[in-house]
MDAnalysis code that builds the backbone (N, CA, C; Angstrom):
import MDAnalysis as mda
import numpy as np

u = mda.Universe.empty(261, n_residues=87, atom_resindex=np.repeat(np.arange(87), 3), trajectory=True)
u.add_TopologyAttr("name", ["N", "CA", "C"] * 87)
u.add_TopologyAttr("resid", np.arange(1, 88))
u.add_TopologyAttr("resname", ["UNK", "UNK", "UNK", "UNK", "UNK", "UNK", "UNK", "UNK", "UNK", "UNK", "UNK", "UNK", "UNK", "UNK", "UNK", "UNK", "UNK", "UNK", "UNK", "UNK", "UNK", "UNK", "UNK", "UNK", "UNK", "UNK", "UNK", "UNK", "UNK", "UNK", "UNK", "UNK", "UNK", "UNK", "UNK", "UNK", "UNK", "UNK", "UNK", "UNK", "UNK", "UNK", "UNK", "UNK", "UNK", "UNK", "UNK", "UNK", "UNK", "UNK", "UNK", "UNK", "UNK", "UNK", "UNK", "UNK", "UNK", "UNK", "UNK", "UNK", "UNK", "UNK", "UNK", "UNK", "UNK", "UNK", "UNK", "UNK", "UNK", "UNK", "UNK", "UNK", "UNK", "UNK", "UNK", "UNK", "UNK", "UNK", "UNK", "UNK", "UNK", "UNK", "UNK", "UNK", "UNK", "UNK", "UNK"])
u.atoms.positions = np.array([
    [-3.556, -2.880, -15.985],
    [-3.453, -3.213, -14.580],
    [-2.128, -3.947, -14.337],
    [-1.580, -3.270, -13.304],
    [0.096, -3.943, -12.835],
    [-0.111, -4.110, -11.172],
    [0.549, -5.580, -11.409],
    [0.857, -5.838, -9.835],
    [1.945, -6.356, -9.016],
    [2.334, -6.128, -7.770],
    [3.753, -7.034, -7.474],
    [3.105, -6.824, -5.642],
    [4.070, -8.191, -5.636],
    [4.189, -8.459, -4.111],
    [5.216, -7.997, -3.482],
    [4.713, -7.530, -2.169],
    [5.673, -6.874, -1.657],
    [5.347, -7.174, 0.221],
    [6.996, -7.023, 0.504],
    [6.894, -7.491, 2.116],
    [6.416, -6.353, 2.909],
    [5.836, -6.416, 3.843],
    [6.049, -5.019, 4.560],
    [6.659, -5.389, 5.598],
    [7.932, -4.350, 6.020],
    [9.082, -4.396, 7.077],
    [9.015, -3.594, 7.718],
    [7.930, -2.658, 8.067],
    [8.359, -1.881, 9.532],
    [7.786, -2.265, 10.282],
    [8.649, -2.362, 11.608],
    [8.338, -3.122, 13.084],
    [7.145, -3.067, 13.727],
    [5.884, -1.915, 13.040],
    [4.598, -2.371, 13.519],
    [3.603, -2.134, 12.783],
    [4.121, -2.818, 11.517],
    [2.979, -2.763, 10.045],
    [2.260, -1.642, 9.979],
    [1.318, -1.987, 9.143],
    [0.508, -0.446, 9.131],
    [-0.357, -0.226, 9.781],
    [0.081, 0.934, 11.086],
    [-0.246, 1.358, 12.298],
    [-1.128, 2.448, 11.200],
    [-1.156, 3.527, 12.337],
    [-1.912, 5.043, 11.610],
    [-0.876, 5.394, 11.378],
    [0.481, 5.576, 11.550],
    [0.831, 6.771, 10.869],
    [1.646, 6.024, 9.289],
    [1.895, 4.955, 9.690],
    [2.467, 4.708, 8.152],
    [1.529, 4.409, 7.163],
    [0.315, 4.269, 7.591],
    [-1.323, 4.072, 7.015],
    [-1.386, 5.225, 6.247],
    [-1.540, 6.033, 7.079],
    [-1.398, 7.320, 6.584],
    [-0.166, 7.879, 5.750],
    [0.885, 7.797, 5.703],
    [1.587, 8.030, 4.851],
    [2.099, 7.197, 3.487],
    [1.094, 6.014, 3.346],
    [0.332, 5.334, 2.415],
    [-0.189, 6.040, 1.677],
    [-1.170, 6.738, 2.006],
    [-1.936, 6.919, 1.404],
    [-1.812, 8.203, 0.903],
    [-1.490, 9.051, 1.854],
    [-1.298, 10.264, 0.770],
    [0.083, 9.911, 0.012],
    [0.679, 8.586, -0.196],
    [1.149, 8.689, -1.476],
    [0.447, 8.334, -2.865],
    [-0.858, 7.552, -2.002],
    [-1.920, 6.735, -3.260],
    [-2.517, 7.960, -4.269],
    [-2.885, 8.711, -3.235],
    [-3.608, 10.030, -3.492],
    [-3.111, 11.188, -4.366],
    [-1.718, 10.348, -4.763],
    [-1.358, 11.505, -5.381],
    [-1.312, 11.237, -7.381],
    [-1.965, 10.191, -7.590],
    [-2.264, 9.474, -8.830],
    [-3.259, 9.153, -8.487],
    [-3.835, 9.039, -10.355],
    [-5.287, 8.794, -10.772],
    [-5.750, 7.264, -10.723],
    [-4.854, 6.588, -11.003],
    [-4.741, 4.897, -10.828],
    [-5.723, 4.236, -9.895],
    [-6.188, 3.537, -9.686],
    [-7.522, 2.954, -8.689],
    [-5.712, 1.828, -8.001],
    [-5.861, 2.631, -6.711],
    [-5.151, 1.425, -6.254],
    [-5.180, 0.937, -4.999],
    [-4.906, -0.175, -4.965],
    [-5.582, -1.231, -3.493],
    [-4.149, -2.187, -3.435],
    [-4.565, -2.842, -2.184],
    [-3.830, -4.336, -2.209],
    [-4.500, -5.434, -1.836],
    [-3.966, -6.835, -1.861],
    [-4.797, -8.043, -1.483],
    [-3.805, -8.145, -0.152],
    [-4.580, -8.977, 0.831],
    [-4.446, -9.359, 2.015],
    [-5.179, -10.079, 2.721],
    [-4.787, -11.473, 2.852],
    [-5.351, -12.613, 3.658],
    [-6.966, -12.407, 3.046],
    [-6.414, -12.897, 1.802],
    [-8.251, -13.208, 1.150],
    [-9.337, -11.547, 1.154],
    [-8.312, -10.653, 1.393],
    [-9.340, -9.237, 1.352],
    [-8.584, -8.367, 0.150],
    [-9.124, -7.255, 0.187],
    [-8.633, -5.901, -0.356],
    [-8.912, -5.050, 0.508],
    [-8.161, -3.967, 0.307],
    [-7.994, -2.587, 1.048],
    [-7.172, -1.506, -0.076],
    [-8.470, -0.435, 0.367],
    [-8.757, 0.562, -0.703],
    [-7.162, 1.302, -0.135],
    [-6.046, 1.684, -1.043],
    [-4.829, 2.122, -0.621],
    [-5.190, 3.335, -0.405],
    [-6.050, 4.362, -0.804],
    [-6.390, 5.669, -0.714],
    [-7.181, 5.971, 0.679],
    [-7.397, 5.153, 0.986],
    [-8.200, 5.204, 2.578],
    [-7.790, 4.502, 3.622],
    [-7.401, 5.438, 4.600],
    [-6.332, 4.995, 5.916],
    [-7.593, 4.163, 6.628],
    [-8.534, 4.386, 6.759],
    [-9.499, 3.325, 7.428],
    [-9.761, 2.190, 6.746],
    [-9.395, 2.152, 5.375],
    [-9.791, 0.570, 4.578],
    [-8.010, -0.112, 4.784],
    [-6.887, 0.515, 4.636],
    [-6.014, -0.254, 5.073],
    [-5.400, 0.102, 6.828],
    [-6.115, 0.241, 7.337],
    [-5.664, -0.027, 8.782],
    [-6.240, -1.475, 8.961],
    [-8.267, -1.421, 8.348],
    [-8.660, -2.406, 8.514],
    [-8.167, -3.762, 7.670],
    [-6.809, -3.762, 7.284],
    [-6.619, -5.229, 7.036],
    [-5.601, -5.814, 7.804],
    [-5.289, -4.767, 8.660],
    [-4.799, -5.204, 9.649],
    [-3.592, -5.972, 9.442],
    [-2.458, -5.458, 8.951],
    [-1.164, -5.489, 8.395],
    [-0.214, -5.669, 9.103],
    [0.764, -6.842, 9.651],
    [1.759, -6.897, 10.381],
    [3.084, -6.449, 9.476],
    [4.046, -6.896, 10.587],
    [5.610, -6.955, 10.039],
    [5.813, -8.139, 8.995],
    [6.182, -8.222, 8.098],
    [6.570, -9.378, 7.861],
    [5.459, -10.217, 7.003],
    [4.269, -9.345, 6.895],
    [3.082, -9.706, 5.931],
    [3.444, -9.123, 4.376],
    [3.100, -10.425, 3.832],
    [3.250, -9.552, 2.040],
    [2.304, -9.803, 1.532],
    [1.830, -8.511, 0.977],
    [0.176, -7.613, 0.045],
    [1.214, -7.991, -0.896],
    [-0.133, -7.917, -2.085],
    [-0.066, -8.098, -3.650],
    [-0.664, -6.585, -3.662],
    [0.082, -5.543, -3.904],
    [-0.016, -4.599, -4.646],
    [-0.576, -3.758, -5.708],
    [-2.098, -3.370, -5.931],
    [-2.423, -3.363, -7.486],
    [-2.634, -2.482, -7.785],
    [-2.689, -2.080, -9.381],
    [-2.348, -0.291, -9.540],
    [-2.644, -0.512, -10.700],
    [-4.512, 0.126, -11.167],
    [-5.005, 0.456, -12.313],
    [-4.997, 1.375, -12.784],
    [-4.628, 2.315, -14.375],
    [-4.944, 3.345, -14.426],
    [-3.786, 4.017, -15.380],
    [-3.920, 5.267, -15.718],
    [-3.489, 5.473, -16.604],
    [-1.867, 6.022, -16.087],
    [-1.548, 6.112, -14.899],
    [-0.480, 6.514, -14.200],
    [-0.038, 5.098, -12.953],
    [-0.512, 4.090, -13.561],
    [-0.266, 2.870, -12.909],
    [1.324, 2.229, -12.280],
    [2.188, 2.620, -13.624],
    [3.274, 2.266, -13.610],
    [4.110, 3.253, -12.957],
    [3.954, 4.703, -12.872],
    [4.587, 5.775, -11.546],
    [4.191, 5.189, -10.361],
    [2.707, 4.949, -10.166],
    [2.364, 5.042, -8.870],
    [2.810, 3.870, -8.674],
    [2.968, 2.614, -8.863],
    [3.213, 0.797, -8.180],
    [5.108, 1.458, -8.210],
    [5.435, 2.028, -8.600],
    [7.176, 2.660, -8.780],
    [7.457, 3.319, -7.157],
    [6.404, 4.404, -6.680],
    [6.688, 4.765, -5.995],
    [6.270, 4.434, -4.583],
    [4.880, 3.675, -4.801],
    [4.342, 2.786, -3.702],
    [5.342, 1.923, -2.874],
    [5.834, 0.860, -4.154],
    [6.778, -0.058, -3.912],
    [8.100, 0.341, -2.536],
    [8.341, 1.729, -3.414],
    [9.583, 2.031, -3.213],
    [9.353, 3.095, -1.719],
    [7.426, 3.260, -0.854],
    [7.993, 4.086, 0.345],
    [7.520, 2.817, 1.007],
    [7.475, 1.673, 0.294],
    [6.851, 0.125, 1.581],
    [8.198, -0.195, 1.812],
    [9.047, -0.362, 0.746],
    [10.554, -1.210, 1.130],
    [11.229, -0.107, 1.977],
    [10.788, 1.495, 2.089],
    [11.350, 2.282, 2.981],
    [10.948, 2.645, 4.260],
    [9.756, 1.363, 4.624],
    [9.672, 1.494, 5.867],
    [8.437, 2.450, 6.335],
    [7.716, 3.018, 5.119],
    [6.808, 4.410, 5.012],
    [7.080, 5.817, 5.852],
    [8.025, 5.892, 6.501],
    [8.482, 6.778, 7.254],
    [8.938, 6.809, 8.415],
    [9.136, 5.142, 8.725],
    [9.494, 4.969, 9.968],
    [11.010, 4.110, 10.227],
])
């Protein structure tokens, strides 16, 4: 199990569509992966478990990524949050 904190920077956190483009990046590894947020978790593979944590600009999740493809997926996670997820 690997984890890192990370900011999220697009101007209206995770709405639906960057929710969604979350997740079908989660979805694309075997890894069980989630994040922490204000004392919760949210299942990264399900746009309804991270809409519901209700994610601003400027909020930073702890990141977590179990599994046998752990270290691709927290690689590429990381890397579409610092890009804004598509926006």
């Amino acid at each position: 199990m690997i984890s890192q904190k990370i900011t999220v920077s697009n101007p209206s956190g995770l709405h639906l569509r960057p929710a969604g483009n979350l997740c079908n990046e989660a979805i694309k590894y075997e890894s069980r992966i989630e994040f922490l947020f204000s004392g919760g978790s949210a299942n990264a593979k399900s746009v309804l478990s991270v809409l519901g944590a209700c994610v601003k600009c400027g909020d930073e999740i702890e990141l977590i990524c179990d599994g046998i493809d752990e270290q691709a997926a927290m690689e590429a996670l990381t890397s579409a949050i610092s890009n804004g997820l598509g926006e």
